[in-house]
C-alpha positions in Angstrom: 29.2 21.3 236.3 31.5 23.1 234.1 33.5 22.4 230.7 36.5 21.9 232.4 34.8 19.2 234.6 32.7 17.7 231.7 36.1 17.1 229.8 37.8 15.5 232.5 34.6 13.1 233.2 35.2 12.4 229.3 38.4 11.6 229.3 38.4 9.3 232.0 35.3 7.3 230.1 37.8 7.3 227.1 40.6 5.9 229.0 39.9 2.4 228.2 39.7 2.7 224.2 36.3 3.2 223.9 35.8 5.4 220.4 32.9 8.2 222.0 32.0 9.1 225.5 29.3 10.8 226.5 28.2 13.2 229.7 24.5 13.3 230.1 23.1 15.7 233.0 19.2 16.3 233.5 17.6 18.3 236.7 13.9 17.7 236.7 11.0 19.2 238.3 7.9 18.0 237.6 4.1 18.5 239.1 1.5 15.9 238.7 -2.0 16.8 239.8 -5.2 14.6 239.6 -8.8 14.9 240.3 -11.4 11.4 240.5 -14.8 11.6 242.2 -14.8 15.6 242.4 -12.0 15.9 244.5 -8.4 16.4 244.1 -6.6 12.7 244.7 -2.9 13.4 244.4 -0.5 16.2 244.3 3.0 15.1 243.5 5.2 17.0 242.5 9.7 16.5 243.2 13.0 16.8 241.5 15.3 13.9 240.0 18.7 14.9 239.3 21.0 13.0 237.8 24.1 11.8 235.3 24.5 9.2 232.4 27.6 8.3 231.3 27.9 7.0 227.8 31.0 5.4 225.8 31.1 3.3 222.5 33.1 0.7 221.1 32.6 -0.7 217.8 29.2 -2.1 217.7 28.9 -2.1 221.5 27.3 0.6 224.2 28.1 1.1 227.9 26.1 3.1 229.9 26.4 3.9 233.3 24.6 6.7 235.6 24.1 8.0 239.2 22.1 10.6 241.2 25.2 11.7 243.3 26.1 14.6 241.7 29.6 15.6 242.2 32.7 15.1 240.2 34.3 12.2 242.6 31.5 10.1 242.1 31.1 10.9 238.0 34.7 10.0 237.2 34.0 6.6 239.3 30.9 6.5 237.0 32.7 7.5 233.9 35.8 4.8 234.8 33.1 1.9 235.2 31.5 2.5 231.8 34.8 3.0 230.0 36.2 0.1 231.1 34.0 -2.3 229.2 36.3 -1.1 226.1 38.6 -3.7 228.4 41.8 -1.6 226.6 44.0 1.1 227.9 44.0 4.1 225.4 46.7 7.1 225.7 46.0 10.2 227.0 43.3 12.0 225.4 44.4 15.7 223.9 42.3 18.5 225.3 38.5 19.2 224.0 37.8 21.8 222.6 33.7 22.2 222.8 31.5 23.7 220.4 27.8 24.5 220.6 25.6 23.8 217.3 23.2 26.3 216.9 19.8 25.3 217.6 17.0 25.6 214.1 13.9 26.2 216.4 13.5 28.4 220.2 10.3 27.7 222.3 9.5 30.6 224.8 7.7 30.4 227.3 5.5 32.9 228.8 4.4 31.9 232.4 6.4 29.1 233.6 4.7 26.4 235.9 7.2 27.1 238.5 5.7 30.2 239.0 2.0 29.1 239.2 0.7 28.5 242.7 -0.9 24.7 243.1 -3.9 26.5 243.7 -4.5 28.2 240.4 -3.4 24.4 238.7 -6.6 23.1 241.4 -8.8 25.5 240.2 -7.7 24.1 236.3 -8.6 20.8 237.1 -12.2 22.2 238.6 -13.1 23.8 236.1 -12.7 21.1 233.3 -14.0 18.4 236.1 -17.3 20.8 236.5 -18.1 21.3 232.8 -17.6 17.5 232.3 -20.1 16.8 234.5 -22.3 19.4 233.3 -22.3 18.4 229.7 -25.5 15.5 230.5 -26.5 13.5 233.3 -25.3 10.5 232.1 -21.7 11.8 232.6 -21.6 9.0 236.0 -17.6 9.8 236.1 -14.8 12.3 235.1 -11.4 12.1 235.9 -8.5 14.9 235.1 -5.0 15.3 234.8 -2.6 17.9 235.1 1.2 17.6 234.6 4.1 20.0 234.1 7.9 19.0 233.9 10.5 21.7 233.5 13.7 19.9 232.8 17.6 21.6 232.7 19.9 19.1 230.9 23.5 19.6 229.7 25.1 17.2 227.1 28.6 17.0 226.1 30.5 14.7 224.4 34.2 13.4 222.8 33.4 14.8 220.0 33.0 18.2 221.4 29.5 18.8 221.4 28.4 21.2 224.3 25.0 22.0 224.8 22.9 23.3 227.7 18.6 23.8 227.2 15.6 24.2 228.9 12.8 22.1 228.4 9.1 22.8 229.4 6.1 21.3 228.4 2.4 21.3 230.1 -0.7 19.2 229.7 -3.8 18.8 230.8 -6.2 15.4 230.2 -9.9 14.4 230.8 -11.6 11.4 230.7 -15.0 10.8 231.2 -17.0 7.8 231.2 -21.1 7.7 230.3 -23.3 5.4 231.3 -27.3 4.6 230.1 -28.7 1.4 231.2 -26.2 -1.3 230.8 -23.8 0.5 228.0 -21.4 2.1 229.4 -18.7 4.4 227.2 -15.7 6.5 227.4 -14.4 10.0 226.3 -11.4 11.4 226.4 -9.6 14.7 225.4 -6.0 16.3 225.8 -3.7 19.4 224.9 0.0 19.4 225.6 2.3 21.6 224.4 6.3 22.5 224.8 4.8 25.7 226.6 4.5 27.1 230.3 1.2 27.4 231.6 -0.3 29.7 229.1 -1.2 26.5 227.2 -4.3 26.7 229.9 -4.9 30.1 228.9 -4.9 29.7 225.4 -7.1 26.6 225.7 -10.2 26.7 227.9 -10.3 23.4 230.5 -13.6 23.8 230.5 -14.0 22.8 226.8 -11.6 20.3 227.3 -13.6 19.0 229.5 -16.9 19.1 227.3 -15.0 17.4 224.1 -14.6 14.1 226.6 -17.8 14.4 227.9 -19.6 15.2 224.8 -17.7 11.9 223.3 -18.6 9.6 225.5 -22.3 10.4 225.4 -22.4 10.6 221.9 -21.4 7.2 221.6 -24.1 6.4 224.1 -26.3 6.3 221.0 -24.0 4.4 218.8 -25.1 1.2 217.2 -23.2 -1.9 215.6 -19.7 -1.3 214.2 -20.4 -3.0 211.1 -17.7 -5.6 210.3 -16.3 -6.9 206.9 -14.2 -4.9 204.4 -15.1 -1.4 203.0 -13.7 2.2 202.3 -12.4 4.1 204.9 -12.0 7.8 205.4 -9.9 9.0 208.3 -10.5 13.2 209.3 -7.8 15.2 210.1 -10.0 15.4 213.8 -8.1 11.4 214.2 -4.8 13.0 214.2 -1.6 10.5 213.8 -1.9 7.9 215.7 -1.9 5.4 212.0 0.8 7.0 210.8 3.1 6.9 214.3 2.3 3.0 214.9 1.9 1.6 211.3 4.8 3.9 209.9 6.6 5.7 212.1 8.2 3.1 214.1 9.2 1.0 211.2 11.1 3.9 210.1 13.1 4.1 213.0 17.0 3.4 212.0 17.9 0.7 214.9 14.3 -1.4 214.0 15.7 -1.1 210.5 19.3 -1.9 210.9 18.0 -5.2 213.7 16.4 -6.5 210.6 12.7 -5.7 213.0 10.7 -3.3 209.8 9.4 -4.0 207.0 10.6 -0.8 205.8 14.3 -2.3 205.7 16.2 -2.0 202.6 13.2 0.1 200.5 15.3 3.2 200.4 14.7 4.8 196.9 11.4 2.8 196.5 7.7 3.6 196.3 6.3 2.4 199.6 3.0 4.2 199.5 0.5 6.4 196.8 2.5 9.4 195.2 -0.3 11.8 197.2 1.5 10.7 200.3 4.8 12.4 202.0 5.3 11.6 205.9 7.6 14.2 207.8 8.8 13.6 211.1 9.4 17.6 212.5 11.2 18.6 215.9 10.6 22.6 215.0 7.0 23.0 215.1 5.9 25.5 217.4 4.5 24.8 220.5 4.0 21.0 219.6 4.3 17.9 222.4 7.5 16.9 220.6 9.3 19.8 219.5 12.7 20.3 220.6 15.3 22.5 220.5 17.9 19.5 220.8 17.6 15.7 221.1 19.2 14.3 223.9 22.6 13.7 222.3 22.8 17.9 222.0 21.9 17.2 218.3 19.7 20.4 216.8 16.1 19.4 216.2 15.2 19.9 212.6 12.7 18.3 210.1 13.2 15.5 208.1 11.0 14.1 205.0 10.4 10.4 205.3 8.5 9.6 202.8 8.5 12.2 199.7 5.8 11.5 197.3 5.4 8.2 197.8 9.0 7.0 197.9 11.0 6.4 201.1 13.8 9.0 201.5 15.2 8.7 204.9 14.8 6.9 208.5 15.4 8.2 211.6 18.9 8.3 213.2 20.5 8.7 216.8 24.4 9.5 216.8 25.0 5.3 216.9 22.7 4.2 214.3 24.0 6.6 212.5 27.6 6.0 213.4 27.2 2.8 212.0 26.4 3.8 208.5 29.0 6.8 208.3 26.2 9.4 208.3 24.9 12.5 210.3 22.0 11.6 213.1 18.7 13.3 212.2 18.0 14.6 215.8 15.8 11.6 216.9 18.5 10.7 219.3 15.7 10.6 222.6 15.4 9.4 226.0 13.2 9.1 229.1 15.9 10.0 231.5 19.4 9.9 233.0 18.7 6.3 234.1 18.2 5.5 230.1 20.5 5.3 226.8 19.3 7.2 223.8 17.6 5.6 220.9 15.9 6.9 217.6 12.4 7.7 218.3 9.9 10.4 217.0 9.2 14.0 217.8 6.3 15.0 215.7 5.5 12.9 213.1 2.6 13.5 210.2 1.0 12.9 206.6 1.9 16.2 204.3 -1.6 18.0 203.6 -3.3 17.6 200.1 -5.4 19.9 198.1 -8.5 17.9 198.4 -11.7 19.2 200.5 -12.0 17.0 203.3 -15.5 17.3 202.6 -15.5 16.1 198.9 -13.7 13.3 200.2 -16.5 11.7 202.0 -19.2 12.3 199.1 -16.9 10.7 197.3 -16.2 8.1 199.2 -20.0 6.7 198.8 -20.3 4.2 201.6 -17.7 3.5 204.2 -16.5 4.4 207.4 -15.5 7.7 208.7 -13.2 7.9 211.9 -13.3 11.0 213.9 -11.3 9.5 217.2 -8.7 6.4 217.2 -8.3 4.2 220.3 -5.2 2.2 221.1 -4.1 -0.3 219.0 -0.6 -2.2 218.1 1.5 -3.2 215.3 4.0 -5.4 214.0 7.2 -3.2 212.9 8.9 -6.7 210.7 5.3 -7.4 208.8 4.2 -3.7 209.2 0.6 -5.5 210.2 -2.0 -3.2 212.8 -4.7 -3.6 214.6 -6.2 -0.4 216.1 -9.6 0.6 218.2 -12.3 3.6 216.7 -12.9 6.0 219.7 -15.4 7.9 217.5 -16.6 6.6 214.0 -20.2 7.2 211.8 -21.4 5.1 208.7 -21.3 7.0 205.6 -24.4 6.2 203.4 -24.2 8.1 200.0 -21.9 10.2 200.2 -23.1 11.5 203.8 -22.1 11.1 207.4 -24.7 9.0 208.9 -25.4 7.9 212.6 -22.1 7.3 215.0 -21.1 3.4 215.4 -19.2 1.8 218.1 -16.6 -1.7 218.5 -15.2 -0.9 215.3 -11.3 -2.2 215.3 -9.4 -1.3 211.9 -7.2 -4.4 210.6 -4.5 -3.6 208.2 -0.9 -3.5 206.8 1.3 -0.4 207.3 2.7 0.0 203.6 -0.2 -2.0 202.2 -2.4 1.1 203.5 -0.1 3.7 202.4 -0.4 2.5 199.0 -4.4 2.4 199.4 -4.7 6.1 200.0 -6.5 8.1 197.7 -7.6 11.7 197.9 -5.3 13.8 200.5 -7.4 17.1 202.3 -5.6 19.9 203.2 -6.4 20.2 206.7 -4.4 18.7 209.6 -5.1 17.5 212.8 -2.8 16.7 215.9 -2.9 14.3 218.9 -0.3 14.3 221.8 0.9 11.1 223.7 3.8 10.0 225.1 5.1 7.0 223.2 6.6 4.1 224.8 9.4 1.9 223.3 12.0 -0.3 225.0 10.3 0.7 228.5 11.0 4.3 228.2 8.3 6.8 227.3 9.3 10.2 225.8 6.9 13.2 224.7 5.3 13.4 220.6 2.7 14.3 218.9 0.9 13.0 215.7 -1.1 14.4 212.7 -3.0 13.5 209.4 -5.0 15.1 207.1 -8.6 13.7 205.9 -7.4 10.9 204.1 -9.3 8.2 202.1 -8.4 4.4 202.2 -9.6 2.2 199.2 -10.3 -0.6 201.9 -9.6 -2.0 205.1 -10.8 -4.9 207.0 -13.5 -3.7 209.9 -13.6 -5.7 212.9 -17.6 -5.0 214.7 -20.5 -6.7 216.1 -22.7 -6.4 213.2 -23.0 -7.1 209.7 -22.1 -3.8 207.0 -25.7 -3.9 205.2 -27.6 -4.7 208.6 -25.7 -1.6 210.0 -26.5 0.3 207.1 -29.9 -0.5 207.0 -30.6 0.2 210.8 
């Protein structure tokens, strides 16, 4: 499809009053690879292709898309959506498009297109054999591989006109341990926006030990201790507080629905003055970098939280729209099939000056968390609840034996506001992040942090634990 094209698909979206239209094209080619039992399971790979059509009026979206990919069928398309502006609108002048320059570029050095399935197998292998390897009590393993290299072209009334080239790669293990009648899990990922030098640059074989290694470990865990107490998260636990308990709330249409408790604080302290929460679609390499969102709005970085006051939420073109401002770039979407809405690229906690180290002598007694599970959280009250993958007792001012079943109960601001002493390191985790049933690529970091308290949810009592 050309400009000429795109602006005649516009027009006829605009021909029924609707304020904005918008054109949104994807051509995706993905491979999925798996291995279970020591054998390769499934090989998928295929190619969605596709168009959205997009218009606005007032408060209201229409959205509209197909799979049949020629200009007939897109201007039926672009006619059905447009009409639920239910007015006739004169002719639209010509557009004249524009293409904003993008803040951030992401080569690619080998793509995955040109990687036989062979050499992926042997990827998968090699992390599936050094898994099993790691002990005996390794019972099962399985691995993933995916690739998706996506070609989308975005254009809009407003005369936005943007072509890119997406690529990311990732590879997963999970490993599961088993002595006597415990039985625990591991698991480790990389992903990047990267071809498949991501596998070059990061041995699958060592992914494959971390999960291993994690699940044995925690083989020889004892009683989560439950009750409340100080809590020091590493930088090794990466985001995943942050995303749920903050991150979310700070997304522009949860705040405007009247669904975070982050509504309405602009200007105000919402956590400790050693806190600042970015949310970044320029970092190199990262799972949620991009070069555009897809509304063909440049990616760029944008402080949150600065010093412990809330500066800014996170905006797609309509949420912005409706307060008269600029989107921040957080305009995202699964697909074709799916409407944008704000959601986050990579989101994290600012480093400190603190030695993650002093942190924990400091600390005293507490728990440290290495690994965080799943968990969930209430974006109106801002309350969490989220699982330890990997956690050990600290016992004056040292990191004592590993404990499993711990669950960390809290309040999103409430912990903000606990944090103490900031480290300067920083530690990411990938994942893609699901919200109205569409799940889109980001990643997640923290430094070492230190929480006055939280609420621990185990199996055994803190002194018993302690004392064991």
């Amino acid at each position: 499809m050309n400009k000429k094209e795109m602006a005649e698909i516009l027009k006829k979206a605009l021909g029924y009053g609707a304020e904005f239209a918008e054109v949104f094209w994807e051509h995706k080619e993905t491979t999925a690879i798996g291995c279970e039992e020591n054998k390769i399971e499934r090989i998928n790979s295929g190619i969605d292709e596709g168009v959205g059509v997009r218009v606005i009026y007032g408060d209201s979206t229409a959205y509209a898309f197909t799979n049949e990919v020629t200009l007939e069928r897109l201007l039926e398309v672009a006619e059905i959506a447009g009409q639920a502006a239910q007015q006739k609108s004169p002719p639209q002048s010509p557009l004249d498009f524009t293409t904003p320059k993008p803040q951030a570029e992401f080569p690619v050095l080998i793509s995955p297109a040109d990687v036989d399935v062979e050499k992926k197998v042997q990827v998968i292998m090699d992390a599936n054999e050094a898994a099993r390897q790691t002990d005996p009590r390794v019972r099962q393993v399985s691995v993933s591989y995916g690739d998706v290299r996506q070609n989308v072209l975005i254009a809009n009334s407003e005369g936005v006109y943007v072509e890119d080239l997406r690529t990311r790669t990732r590879l997963s293990v999970n490993a599961i341990a088993v002595e006597g009648s415990v039985v625990q899990t591991g698991f480790h990922s990389v992903g990047q926006v990267t071809g498949f030098e991501l596998l070059r640059e990061n041995d699958p074989a060592e992914i494959g030990r971390k999960a291993a290694q994690r699940a044995v470990l925690m083989l020889s865990a004892k009683c989560a201790p439950s009750g409340k107490m100080p809590v020091v998260m590493a930088g090794s636990a990466g985001g995943t507080m942050v995303h749920e308990a903050c991150g979310h709330g700070l997304e522009a249409d949860l705040v405007q629905k009247h669904l975070s408790v982050y509504g309405g604080k602009k200007g105000q302290m919402v956590a400790s003055p050693e806190i600042s929460v970015l949310d970044d679609g320029t970092l190199p390499k990262r799972f949620g970098s991009i070069r555009y969102d897809d509304e063909g709005c440049p990616g760029q970085k944008t402080v949150l939280i600065n010093k412990g006051v809330l500066e800014e939420y996170l905006y797609d073109y309509q949420t912005a729209r409706r307060e008269k401002r600029a989107s921040t770039g957080n305009g995202r979407r699964e697909s074709y099939q799916m409407r944008p809405i704000p959601r986050m690229r990579n989101t994290y906690i600012k480093p400190g000056k603190a030695d993650p180290e002093k942190i924990i002598r400091e600390t005293g007694e507490g728990l440290l968390v290495t690994a965080m599970g799943g968990g969930q959280v209430n974006t109106t009250t801002g309350d969490y609840v989220f699982e330890v993958a990997e956690g050990y007792l600290i016992e004056d001012g040292k990191v004592k034996r590993p404990v499993r079943g711990a669950t960390l109960t809290g309040n999103g601001p409430e912990t903000l506001r606990m944090i103490g002493q900031v480290g300067n390191d920083l530690g990411f985790t990938i994942g893609i992040c699901g919200k109205e049933g569409q799940g889109v690529p980001v990643s997640d970091a923290q430094p070492t942090i230190a929480i006055k308290e939280l609420i621990i949810g185990g199996t055994g009592n803190i002194r018993t634990c302690q004392k064991r």
